[in-house]
C-alpha positions as CSV (number, residue, x, y, z in Angstrom):
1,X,-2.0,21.2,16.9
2,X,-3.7,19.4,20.0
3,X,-6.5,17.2,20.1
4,X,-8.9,19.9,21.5
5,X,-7.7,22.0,18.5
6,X,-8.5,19.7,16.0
7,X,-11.6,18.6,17.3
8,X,-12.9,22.4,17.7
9,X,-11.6,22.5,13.6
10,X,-13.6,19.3,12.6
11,X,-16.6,20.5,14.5
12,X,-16.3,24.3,13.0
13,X,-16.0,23.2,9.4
14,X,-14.7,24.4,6.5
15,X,-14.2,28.1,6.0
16,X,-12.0,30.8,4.4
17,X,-9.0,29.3,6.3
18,X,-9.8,25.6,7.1
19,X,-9.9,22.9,4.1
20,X,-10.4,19.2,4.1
21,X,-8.9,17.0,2.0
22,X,-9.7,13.3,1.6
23,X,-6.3,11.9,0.6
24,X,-6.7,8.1,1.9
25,X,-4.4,6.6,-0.8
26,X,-2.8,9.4,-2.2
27,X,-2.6,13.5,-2.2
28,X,-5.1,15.0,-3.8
29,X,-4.7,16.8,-7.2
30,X,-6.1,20.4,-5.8
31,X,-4.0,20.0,-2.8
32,X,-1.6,22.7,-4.3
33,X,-4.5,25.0,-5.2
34,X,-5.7,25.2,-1.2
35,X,-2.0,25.9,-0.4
36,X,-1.1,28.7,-3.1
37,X,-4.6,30.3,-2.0
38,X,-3.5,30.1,1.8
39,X,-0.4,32.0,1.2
40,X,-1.9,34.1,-1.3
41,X,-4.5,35.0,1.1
42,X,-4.7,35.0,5.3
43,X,-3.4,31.9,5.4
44,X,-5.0,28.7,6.7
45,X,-5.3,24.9,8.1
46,X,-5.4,22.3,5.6
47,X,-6.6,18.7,7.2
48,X,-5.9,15.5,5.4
49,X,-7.8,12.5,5.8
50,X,-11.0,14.2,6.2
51,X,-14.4,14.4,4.1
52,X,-15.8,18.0,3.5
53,X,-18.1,17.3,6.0
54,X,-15.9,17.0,8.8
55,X,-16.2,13.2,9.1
56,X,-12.2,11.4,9.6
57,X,-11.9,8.6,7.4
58,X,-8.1,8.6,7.8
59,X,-4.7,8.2,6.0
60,X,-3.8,5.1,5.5
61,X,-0.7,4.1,7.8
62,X,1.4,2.7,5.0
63,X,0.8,5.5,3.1
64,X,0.9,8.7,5.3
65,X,4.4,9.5,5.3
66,X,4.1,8.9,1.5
67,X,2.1,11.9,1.4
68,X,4.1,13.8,3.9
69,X,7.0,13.7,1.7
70,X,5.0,14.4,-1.6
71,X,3.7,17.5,0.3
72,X,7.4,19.1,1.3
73,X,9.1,17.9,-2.0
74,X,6.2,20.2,-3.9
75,X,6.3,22.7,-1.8
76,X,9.9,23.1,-2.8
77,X,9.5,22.8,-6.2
78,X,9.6,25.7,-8.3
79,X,7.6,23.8,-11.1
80,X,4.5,22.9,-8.7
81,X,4.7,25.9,-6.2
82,X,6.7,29.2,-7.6
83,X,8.4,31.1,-5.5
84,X,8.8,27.8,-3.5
85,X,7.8,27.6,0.5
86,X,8.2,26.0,3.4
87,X,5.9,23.8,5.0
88,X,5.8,21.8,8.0
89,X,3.6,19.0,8.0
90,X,2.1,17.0,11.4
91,X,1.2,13.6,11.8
92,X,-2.1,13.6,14.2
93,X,-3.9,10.6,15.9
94,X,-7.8,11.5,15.8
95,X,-9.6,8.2,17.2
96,X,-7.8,5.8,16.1
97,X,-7.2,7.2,12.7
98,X,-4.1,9.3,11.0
99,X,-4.7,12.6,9.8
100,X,-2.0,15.5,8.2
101,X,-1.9,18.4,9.5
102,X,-0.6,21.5,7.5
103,X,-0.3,25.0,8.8
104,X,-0.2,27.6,5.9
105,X,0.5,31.0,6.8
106,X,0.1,33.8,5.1
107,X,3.0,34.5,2.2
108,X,4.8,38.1,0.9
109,X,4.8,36.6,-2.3
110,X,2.0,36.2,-5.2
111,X,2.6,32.6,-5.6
112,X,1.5,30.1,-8.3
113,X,0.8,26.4,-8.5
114,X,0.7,25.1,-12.1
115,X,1.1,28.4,-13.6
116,X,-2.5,29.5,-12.1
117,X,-2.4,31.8,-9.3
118,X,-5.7,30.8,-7.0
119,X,-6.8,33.1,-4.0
120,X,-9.5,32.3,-1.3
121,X,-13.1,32.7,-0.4
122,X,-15.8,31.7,1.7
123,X,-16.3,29.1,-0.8
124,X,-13.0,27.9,-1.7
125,X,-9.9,28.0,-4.0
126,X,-10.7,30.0,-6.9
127,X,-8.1,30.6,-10.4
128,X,-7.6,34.5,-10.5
129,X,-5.1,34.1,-13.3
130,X,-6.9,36.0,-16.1
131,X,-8.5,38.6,-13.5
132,X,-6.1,41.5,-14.1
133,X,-7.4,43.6,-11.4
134,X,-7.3,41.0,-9.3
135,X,-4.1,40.2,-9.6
136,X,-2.8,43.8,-9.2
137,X,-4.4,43.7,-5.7
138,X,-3.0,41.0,-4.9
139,X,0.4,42.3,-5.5
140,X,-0.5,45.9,-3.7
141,X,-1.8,44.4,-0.7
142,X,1.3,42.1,-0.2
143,X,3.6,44.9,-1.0
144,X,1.7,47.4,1.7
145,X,1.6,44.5,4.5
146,X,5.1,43.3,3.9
147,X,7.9,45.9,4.2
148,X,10.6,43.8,2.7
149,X,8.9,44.1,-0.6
150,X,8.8,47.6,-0.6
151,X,10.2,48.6,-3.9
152,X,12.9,51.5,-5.0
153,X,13.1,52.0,-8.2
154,X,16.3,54.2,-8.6
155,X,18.3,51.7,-6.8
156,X,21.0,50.3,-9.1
157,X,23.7,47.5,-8.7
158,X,26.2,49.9,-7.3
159,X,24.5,50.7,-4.5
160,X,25.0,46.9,-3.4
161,X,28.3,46.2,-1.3
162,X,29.7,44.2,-4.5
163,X,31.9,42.6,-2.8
164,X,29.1,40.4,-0.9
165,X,28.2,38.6,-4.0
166,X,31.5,36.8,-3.8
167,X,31.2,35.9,-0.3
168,X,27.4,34.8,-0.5
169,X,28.2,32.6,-3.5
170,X,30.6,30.8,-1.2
171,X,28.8,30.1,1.8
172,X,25.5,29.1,-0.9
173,X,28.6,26.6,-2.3
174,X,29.0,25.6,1.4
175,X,25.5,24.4,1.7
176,X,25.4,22.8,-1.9
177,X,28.2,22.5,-4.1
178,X,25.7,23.1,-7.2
179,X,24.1,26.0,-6.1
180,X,22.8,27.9,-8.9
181,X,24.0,31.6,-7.8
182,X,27.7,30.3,-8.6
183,X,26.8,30.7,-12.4
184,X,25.0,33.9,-11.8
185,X,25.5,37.4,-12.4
186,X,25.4,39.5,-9.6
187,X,22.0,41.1,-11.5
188,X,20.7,37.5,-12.2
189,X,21.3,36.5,-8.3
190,X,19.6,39.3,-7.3
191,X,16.5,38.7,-9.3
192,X,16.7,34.7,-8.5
193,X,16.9,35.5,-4.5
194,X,13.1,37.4,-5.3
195,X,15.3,41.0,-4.4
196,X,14.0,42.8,-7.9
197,X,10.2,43.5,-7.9
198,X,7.3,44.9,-10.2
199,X,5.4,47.7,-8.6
200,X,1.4,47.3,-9.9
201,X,1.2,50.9,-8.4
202,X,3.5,52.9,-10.3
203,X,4.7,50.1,-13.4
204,X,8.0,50.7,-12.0
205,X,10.7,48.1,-11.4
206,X,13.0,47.8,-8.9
207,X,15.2,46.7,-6.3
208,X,13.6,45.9,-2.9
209,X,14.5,47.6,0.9
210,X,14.9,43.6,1.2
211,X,17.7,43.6,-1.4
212,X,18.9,46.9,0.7
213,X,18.8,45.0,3.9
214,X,20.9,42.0,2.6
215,X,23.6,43.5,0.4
216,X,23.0,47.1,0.4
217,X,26.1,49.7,1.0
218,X,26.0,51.3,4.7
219,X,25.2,54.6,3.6
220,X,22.3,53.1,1.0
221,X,20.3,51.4,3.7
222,X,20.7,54.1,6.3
223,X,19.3,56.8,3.7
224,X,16.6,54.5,3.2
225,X,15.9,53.3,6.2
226,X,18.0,56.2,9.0
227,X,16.9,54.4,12.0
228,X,17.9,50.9,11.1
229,X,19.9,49.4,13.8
230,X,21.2,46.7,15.9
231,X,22.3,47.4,19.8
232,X,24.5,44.7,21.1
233,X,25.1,45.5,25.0
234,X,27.1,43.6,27.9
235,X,25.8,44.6,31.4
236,X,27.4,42.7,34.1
237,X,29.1,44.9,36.4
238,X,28.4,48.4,34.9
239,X,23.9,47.7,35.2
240,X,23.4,51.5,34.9
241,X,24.9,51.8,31.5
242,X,27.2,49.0,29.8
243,X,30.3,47.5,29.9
244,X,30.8,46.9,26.1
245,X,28.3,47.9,23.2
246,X,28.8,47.6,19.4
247,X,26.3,50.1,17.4
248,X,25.7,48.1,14.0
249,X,24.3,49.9,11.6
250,X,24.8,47.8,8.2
251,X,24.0,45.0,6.0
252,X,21.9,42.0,7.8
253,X,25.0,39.8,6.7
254,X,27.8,41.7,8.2
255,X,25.4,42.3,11.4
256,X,25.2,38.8,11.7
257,X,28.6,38.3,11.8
258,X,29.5,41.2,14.2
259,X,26.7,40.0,16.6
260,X,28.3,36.1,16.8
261,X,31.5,38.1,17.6
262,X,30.6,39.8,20.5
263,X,29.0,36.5,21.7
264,X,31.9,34.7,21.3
265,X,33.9,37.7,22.8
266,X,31.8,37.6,25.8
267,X,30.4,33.8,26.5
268,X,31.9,30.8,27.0
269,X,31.5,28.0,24.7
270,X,30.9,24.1,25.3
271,X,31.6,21.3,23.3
272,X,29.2,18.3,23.3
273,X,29.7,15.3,21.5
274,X,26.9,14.4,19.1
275,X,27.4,11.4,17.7
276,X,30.7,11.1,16.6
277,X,30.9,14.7,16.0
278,X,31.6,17.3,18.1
279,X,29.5,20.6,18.0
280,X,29.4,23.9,19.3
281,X,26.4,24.3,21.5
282,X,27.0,28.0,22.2
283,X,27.1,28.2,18.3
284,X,24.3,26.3,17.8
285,X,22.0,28.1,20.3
286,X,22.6,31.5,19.6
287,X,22.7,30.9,15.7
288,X,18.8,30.7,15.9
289,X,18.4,33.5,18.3
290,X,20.8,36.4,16.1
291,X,18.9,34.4,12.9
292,X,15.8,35.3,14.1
293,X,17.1,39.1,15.8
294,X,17.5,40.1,12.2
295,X,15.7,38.7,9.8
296,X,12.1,37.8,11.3
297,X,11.6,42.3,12.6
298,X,9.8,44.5,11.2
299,X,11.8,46.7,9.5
300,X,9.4,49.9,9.0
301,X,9.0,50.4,12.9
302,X,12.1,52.5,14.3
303,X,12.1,50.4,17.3
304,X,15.9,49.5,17.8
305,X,16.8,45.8,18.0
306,X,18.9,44.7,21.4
307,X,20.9,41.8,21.7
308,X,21.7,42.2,25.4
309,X,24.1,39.9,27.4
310,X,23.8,40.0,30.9
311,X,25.3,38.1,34.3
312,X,22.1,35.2,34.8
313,X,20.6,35.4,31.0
314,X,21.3,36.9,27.2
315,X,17.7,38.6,25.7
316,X,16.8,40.3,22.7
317,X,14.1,42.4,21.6
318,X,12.7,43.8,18.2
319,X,9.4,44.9,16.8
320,X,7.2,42.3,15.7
321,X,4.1,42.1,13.6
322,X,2.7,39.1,16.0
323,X,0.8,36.2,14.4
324,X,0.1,34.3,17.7
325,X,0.7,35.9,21.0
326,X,2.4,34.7,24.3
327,X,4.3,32.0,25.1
328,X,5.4,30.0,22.1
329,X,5.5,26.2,22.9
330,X,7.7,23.9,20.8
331,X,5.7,21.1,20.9
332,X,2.5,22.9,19.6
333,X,3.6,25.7,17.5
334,X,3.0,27.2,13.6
335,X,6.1,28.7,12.2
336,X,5.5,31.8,10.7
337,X,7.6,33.5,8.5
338,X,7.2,37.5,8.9
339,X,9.9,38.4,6.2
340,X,10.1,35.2,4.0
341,X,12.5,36.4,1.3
342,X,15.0,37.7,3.5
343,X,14.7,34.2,5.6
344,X,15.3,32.4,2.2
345,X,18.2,34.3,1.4
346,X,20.0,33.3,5.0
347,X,18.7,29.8,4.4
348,X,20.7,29.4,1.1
349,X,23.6,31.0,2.9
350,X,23.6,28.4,5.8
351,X,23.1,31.2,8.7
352,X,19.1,29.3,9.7
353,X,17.5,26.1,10.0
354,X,14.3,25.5,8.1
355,X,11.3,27.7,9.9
356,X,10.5,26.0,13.2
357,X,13.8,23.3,13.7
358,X,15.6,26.1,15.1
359,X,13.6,27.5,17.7
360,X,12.9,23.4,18.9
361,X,17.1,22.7,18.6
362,X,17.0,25.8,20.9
363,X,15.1,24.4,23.5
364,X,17.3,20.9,22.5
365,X,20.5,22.1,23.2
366,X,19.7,25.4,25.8
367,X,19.1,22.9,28.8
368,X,23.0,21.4,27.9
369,X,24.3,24.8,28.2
370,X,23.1,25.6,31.1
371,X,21.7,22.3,32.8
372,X,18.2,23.0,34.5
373,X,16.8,25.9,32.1
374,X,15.0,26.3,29.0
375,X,14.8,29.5,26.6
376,X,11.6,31.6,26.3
377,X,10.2,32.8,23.3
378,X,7.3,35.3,23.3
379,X,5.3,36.8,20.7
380,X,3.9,39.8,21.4
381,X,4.2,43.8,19.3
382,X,7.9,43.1,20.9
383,X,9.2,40.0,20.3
384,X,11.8,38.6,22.9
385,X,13.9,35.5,23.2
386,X,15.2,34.8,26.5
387,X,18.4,32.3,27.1
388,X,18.8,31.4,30.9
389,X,22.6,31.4,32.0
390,X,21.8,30.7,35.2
391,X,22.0,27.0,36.4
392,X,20.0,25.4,39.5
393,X,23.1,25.3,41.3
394,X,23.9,29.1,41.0
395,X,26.9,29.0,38.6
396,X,26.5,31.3,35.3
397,X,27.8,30.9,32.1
398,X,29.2,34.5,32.1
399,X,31.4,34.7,35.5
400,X,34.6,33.6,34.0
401,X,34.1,35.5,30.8
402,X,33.2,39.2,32.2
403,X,35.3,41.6,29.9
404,X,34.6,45.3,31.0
405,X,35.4,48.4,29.2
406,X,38.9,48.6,30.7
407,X,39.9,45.7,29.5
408,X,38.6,46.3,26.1
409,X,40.7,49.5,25.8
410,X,43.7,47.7,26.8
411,X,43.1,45.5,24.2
412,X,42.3,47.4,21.7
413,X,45.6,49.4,22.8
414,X,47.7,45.9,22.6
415,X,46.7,45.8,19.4
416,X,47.4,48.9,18.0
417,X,51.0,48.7,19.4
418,X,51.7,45.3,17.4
419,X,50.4,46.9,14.6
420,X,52.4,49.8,14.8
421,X,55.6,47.2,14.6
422,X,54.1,44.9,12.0
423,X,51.1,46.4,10.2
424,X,51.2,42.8,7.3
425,X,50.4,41.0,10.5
426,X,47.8,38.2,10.1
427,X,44.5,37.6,12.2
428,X,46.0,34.8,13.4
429,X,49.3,36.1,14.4
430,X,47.8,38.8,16.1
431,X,45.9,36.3,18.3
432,X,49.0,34.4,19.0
433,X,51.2,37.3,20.0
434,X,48.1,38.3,22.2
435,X,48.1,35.2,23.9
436,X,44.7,35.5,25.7
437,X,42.0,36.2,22.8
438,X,40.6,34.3,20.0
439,X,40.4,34.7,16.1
440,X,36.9,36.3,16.3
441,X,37.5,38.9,19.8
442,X,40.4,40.0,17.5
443,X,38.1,40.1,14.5
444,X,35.7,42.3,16.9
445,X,38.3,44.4,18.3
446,X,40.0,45.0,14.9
447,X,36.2,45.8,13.6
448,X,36.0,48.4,16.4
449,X,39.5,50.2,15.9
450,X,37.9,50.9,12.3
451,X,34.8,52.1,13.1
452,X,36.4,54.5,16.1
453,X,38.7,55.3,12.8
454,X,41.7,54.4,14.9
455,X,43.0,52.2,12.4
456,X,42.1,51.0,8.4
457,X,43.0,48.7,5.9
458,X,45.1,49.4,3.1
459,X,45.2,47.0,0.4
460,X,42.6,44.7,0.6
461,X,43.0,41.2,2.3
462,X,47.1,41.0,1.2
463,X,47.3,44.7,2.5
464,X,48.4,46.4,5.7
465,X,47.0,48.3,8.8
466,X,47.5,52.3,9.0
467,X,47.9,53.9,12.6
468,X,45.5,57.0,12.2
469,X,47.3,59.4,14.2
């Protein structure tokens, strides 16, 4: 928010989407109504430290980041604000005074404060918790503008990759040892991730296309969704076509992980101490970038998502349903979440920063990477990040790390030879007795040979390759 933003605000008024809140010594009471009718609604700016008339009276100084924290804690608890959100909060000086600044966007969900559910008028917050009809159209219009919460209600548990649960139970542990999915059926997680919906259409219940998109079985989500799909490309010497490509076409987990791979497969990584602890900013960077490729598209558009390396930058692209458009600044910028649950789900799993922190570590760590340059994001129908890996001085990140289709095959033929003598051989073996190739390129090359149907596992994780002839 800038000061010629806030002043346009103040001068405007209240309205469907702007409020003003007092809040000098403390938050006010209704706070939480304003904020549940945002999301429930178009979403909205919410001012504190300023009369309904527009005049700024101020927070007090002592006090303001009092209320800054009362406002995130809420907002994160189920009790005050169910299903919880994320807000980010801004600390503004307007003539000499403090005022909050809040960003509400517009929600997926039907959300609650208190148990009342309150949506938004030209005249304010208003309780629609006994309206029945009001309530249902509430729940139809979020379920026809978000695609995530689009609803199938002969989906059952076996349609779901079971074998997910386990592993997103662990990385949930990984974030915080208490997490409540570790107790939870698989049925129970699913509900408690907001993945099993009511349909005020139909009465029907049912599993969501974002429960699909997350832990859904390959052949589930593509007869749901047939053109759902990922593109990752190298072009560095071969610019008419490519000189590597993986096709992914399955769960928004698994993509994520076979999308990190071919990064790591194709770019070099640097270490950068941070403190006393060294980080990967390769990792880091990119994290955001594949976080936001997948889970902030919209699905229903058969656009294809690219993840595109090439020799002076890496860019993605994938349809958007744009809030803002143009350029987006870090420094002056509302996060807005375009499919919330699924962005929940990889924020319990560790795989995204809260909304927002992500795309500003981005900018943080791009101009480490490759010293001189900062990463563009732009809003627009299309929605593309672009990471420079081109320095001032003419060096790329890429030069050293160029891996062509040729050299994939003779990999992938390497491979297939050791397992041919040893098919119980480990990961990590098989990296070693390569000599030139990490964990993860072996992970993506093994990943390959299966999809190609050149090779398949036997046994499970204690099992063995089979050469398919």
């Amino acid at each position: 928010m800038t000061p010629e933003k806030l002043k346009d605000i103040l001068q405007k008024g209240e309205s469907i989407d702007v409020e003003f809140k007092t809040s000098q010594f403390e938050l006010n009471k209704d706070a939480f109504e304003t904020i549940c009718a945002f999301l429930n609604r178009k979403g909205g700016h919410l001012l504190f430290g300023v009369k309904n008339d527009g005049t700024v009276e101020g927070v007090l100084d002592s006090l303001t980041q009092v209320i800054v924290n009362n406002i995130i804690t809420n907002a994160n608890n189920p009790q005050k604000l169910s299903p919880p959100f994320y807000l980010s909060t801004q600390v503004l000086n307007y003539e000499g005074k403090k005022v909050i600044y809040v960003y509400v966007p517009e929600s997926s969900q039907v959300h609650s404060t208190n148990g009342k559910i309150f949506d938004r008028n030209e005249d304010g917050d208003f309780d629609i918790t006994r309206q029945t009809e009001q309530v249902t159209q509430l729940y139809l219009r979020k379920q026809a503008t978000y695609s995530e919460n689009r609803i199938y209600p002969y989906l059952k548990l076996s349609d779901f990759k079971l074998e997910l649960f386990s592993r997103v139970r662990t990385l949930a542990k990984n974030e915080r040892a208490d997490h409540p999915w570790q107790e939870m059926t698989d049925e129970e997680l699913l509900r408690s991730a907001g993945l099993f919906k009511h349909d005020h259409q139909t009465g029907k219940d049912g599993y969501t296309l974002a429960a699909v998109l997350l832990l859904g079985k390959d052949e589930v989500i593509q007869s749901v969704l047939p053109h759902h799909k990922t593109d990752a490309i190298l072009r560095v010497e071969n610019l008419d076509r490519y000189d590597d490509r993986d096709d992914i076409r399955t769960n928004l987990i698994e993509s994520y992980d076979r999308l990190m791979a071919f990064l790591r497969k194709h770019l070099p990584d640097k270490f950068y101490q941070e403190g006393e602890q060294r980080i990967s900013l390769r990792d880091l960077i990119f994290r955001e970038v594949i976080g936001n490729l997948l889970i902030h598209r919209e699905f229903a558009n058969a656009f294809p998502a690219k993840f595109i390396i090439e020799k002076h930058q890496v860019f993605t692209e994938n349809w958007n349903r744009p809030h803002d458009g143009g350029v987006i600044d870090p420094a002056n910028f509302s996060p807005f979440p375009k499919n919330p649950v699924i962005a929940k789900f990889f924020k319990e799993i560790g795989r995204v920063d809260e909304l927002g922190s992500g795309v500003r570590n981005t900018f943080k760590y791009c101009g480490i990477y490759t010293p001189g340059t900062k990463p563009e994001f732009i809003e627009d129908d299309i929605f593309r990040a672009i990471i420079p890996l081109k320095a001032h001085d003419g060096t790329t990140q890429i030069t050293t790390q160029i891996t062509t289709q040729k050299t994939t095959q003779i990999i992938s033929k390497k491979i297939i030879d050791i397992l041919t003598q040893n098919p119980a051989i480990s990961r990590k073996k098989l990296a070693e007795a390569l000599g030139d190739i990490t964990e993860d390129g072996v992970k993506y090359h093994l990943n390959k040979l299966k999809e190609e149907k050149q090779i398949e596992r036997v046994g499970g994780t204690r099992g063995r390759w089979k050469i398919n002839s």
